[in-house]
C-alpha positions as CSV (number, residue, x, y, z in Angstrom):
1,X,172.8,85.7,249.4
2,X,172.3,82.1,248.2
3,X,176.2,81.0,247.2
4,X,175.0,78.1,244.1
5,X,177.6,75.9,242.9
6,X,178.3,75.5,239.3
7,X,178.6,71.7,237.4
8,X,181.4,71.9,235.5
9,X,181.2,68.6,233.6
10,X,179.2,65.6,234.3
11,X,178.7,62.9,237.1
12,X,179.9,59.8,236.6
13,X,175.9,58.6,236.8
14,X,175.3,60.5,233.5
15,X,178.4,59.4,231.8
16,X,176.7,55.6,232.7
17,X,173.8,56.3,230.9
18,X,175.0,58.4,228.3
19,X,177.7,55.5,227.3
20,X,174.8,52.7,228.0
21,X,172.3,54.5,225.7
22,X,175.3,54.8,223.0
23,X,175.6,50.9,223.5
24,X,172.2,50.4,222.9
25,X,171.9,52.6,219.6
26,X,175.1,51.1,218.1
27,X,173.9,47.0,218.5
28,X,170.4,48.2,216.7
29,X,172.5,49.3,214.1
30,X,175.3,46.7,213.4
31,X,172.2,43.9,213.8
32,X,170.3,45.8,210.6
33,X,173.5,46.4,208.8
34,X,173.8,42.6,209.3
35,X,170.6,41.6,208.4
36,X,170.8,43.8,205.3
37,X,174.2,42.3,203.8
38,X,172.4,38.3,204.3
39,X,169.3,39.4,202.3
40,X,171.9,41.2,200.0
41,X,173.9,38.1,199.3
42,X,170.3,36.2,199.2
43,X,169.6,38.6,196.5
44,X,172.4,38.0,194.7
45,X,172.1,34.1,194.6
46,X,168.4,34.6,193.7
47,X,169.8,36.0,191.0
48,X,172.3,33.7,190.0
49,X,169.9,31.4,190.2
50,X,167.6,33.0,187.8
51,X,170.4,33.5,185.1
52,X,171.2,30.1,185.3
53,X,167.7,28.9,184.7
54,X,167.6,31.7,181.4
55,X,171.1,29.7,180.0
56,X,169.7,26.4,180.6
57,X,166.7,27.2,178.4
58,X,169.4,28.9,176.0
59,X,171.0,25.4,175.6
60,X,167.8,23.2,175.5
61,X,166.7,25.2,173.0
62,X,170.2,24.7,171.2
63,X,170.7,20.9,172.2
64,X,166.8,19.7,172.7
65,X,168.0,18.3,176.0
66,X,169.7,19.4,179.5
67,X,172.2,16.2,180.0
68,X,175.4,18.1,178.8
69,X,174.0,21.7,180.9
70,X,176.1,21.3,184.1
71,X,179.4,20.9,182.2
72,X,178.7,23.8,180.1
73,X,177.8,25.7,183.4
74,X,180.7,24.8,185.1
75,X,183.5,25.5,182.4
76,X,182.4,28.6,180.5
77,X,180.6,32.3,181.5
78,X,177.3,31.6,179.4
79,X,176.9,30.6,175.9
80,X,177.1,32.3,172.6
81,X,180.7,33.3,173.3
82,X,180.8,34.8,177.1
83,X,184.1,33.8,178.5
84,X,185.1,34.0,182.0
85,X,184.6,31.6,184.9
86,X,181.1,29.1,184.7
87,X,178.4,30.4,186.3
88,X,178.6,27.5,188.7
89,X,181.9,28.2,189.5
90,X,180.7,32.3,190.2
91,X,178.4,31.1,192.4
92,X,179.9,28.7,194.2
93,X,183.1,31.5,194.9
94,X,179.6,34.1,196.1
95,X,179.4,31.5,198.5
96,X,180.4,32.3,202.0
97,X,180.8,28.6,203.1
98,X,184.9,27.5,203.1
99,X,184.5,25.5,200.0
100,X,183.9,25.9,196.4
101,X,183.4,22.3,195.7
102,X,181.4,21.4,192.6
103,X,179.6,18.5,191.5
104,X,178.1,18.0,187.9
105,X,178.4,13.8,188.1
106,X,174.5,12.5,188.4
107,X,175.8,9.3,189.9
108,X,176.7,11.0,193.1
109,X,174.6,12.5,195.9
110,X,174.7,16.1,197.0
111,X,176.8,17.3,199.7
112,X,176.5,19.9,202.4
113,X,179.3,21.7,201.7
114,X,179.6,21.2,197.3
115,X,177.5,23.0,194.8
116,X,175.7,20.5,193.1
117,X,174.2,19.8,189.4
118,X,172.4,17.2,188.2
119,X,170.3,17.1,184.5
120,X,168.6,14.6,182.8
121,X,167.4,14.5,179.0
122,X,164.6,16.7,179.9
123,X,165.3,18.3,183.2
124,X,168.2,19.4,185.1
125,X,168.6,20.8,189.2
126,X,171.0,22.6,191.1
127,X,171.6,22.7,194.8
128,X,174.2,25.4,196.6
129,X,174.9,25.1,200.5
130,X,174.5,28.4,202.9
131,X,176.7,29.9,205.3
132,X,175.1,27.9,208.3
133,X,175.1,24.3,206.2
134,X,177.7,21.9,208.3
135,X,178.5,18.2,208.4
136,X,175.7,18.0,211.0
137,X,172.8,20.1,210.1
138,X,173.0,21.2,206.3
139,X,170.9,24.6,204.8
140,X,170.7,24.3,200.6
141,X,168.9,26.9,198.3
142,X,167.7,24.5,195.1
143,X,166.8,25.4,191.8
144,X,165.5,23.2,189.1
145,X,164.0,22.9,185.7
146,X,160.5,23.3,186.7
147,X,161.2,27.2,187.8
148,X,161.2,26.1,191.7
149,X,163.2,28.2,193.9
150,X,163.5,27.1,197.8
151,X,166.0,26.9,201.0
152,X,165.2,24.2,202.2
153,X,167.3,22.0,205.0
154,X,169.3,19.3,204.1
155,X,170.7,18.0,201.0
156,X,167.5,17.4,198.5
157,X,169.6,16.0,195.6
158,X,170.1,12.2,195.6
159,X,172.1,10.0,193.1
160,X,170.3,11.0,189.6
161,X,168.1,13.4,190.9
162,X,167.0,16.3,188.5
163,X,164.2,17.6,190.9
164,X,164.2,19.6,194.3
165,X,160.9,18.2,195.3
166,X,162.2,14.6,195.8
């Protein structure tokens, strides 16, 4: 008669691979949940963005020009009696960079780390750094009168500038 031995448990070899393949499954998974909470947040300021541009036209079409827009953005919720923080000031808190600088003077250049709005009579812009933007290499999303949308790298507002495209 054949005497068989019985496993009770594993070897340390499957363990290895069990714990490796484990590894393996959880790093797929953090890296999607991470790539899913950027285009969240990119969603968001796409968004913002949008809603900005819709209260812009509500005070042209109140004013007949955009020169006062980005001190009305900055110090109230919206018009026609929203209260709260400025929309510039909501989206430069969304932002995940350490500052919430922001810049409504058209005499002064954007920055990589500031929000930034410029208008004119007849056409305003807005400029708001990303995570990655640093002192050395700077990552903006821009929006302006003319319905542009881009991410773009480095600052694209200049003194007086109401344009992305510059």
């Amino acid at each position: 008669m054949f005497l068989s031995k019985k496993n009770k448990g594993f070897t340390y070899i499957e363990l290895l691979i069990s714990l490796s393949i484990m590894a393996i499954i959880s790093f797929i998974v953090l890296s999607a949940v991470g790539n899913a909470r950027d285009k969240n947040y990119e969603s968001g300021i796409k968004t913002k963005f949008a809603s900005l541009k819709v209260q812009a036209e509500r005070y042209y079409s109140k004013h007949n020009e955009f020169s006062g827009i980005c001190v009305a953005l900055e110090n109230v919720g919206g018009f026609g009696g929203i209260s709260g923080p400025g929309l510039l000031k909501d989206i430069s808190s969304d932002n995940r960079i350490d500052s919430n600088k922001i810049n409504v003077e058209n005499g002064l250049r954007g920055q990589w780390n500031t929000v930034t709005c410029h208008a004119k009579e007849d056409a305003w812009a807005v400029e708001l750094p990303l995570e990655e933007s640093s002192e050395t290499v700077s990552s903006m999303y821009c929006a302006d009168s003319t319905g542009i949308f881009v991410q773009q790298g480095g600052v694209t507002l200049g003194v007086n500038d109401s344009s992305c495209l510059n």
